[in-house]
C-alpha positions in Angstrom: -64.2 0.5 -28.4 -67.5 0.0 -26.7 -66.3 -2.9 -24.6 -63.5 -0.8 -23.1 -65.2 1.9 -22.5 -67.4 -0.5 -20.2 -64.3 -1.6 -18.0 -63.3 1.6 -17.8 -66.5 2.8 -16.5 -67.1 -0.5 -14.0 -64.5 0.8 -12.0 -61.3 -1.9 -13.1 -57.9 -0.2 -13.3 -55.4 -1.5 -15.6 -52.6 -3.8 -12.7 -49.7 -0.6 -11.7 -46.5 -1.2 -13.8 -43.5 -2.4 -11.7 -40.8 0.7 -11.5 -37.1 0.6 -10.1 -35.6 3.1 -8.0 -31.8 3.2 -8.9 -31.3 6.1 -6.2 -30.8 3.8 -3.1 -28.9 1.5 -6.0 -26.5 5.0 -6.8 -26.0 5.6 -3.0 -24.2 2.7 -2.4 -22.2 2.2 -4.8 -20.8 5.4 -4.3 -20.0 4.9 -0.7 -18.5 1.4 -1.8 -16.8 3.5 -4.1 -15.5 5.9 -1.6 -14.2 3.4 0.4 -12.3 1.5 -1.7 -11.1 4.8 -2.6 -9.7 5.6 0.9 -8.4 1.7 1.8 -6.9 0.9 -1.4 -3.6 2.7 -1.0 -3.3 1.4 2.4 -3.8 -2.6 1.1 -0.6 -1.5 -1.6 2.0 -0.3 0.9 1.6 -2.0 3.7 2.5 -1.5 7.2 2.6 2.7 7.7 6.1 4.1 8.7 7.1 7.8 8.9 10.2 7.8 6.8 13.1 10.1 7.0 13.2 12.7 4.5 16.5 13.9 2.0 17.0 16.7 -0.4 18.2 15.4 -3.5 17.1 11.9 -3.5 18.9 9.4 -5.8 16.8 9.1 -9.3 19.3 6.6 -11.1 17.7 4.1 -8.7 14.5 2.9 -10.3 14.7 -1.1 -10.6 12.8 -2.6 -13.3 12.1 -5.8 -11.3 9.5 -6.1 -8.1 12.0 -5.0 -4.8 11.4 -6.6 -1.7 9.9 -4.7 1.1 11.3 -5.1 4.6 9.8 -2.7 6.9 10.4 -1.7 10.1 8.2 0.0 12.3 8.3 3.1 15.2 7.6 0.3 17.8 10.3 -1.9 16.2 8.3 -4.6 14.7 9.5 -6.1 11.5 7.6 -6.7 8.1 8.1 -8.8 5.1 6.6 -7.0 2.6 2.8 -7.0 4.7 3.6 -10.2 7.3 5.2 -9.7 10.5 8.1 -11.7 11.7 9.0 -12.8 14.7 12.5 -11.7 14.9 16.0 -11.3 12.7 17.1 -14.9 12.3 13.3 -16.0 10.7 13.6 -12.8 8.4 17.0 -14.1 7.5 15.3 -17.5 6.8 12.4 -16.0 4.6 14.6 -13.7 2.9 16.8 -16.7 2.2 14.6 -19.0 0.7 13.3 -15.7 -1.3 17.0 -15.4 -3.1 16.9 -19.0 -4.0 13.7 -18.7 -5.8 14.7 -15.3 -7.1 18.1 -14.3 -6.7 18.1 -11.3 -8.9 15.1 -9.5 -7.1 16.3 -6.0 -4.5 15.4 -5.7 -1.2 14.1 -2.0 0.2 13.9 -1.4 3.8 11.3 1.3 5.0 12.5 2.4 8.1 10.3 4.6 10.4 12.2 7.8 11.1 11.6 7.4 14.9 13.8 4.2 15.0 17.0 3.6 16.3 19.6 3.3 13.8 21.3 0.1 14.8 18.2 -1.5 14.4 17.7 -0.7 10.6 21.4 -1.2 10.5 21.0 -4.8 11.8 18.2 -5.7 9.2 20.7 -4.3 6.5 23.4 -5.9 7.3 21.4 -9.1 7.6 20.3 -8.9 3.5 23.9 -8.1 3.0 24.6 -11.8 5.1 22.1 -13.1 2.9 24.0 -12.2 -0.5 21.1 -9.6 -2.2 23.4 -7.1 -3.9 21.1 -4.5 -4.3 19.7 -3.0 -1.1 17.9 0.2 -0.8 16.8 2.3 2.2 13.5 4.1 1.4 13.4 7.6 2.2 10.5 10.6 1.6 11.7 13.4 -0.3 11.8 16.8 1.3 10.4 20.0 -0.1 12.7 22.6 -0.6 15.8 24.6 -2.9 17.8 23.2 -5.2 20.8 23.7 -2.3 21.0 22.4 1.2 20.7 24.7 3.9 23.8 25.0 6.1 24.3 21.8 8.2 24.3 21.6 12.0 27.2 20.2 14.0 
């Protein structure tokens, strides 16, 4: 005990012991967090659409297998599932070589509610062409009663 008592005296301090600060560590992984948070639905649905809106929506329709998205947006560009395509006849093409591959697979079109109908019509009509026999139009559900309101001529 004498010979520390020497260092300690001499004016030597025992070399600081290294200490990590998790707060900076915390902090950004909980704005990574946050983030992923906010983009993460966006990356699973795609282009955005404003979709029309129904009362009693069909519930019978649920498919078991993956459908195939075919979007359509207010400024009337087309999707395939998150790509765009150029126009009708290469969405034919693609949606085409997507029945060969897997021909009992359904195809749901996302129209945006600000699009002309002929337009949606056309890219319905065209995976009716292509032979998918299950086609679905997507469609938000509207709040409301259990019975429509009176309808307007």
């Amino acid at each position: 005990m004498g010979v520390r008592a020497e260092s300690d005296r001499s004016g030597r301090q025992p070399p600081p012991e290294p200490e990590i600060n998790v707060t900076p560590l915390v902090d950004v992984v909980l704005v990574l967090l946050i983030i992923f948070m906010v983009i993460a639905p966006q990356l699973e649905h795609g282009e955005r659409v404003e979709l029309p809106a129904v009362l009693r929506p069909d519930s019978t329709s649920k498919s078991k297998l993956d459908p195939i998205y075919v979007t359509i947006t207010g400024a009337g560009t087309v999707f395939l599932e998150k790509e765009a395509v150029a126009d009708l006849r290469s969405l034919g093409d693609r949606l085409r070589a997507i029945r060969a591959a897997a021909p009992e697979r359904r195809v749901v079109i996302k129209g945006d509610s600000s699009v002309k109908y002929g337009r949606v019509r056309e890219a319905f009509a065209l995976c009716q062409e292509v032979g998918f026999s299950g086609i679905s139009l997507q469609v938000s559900q509207r709040g409301g009663g259990a019975s429509p309101g009176p309808e307007e001529g």
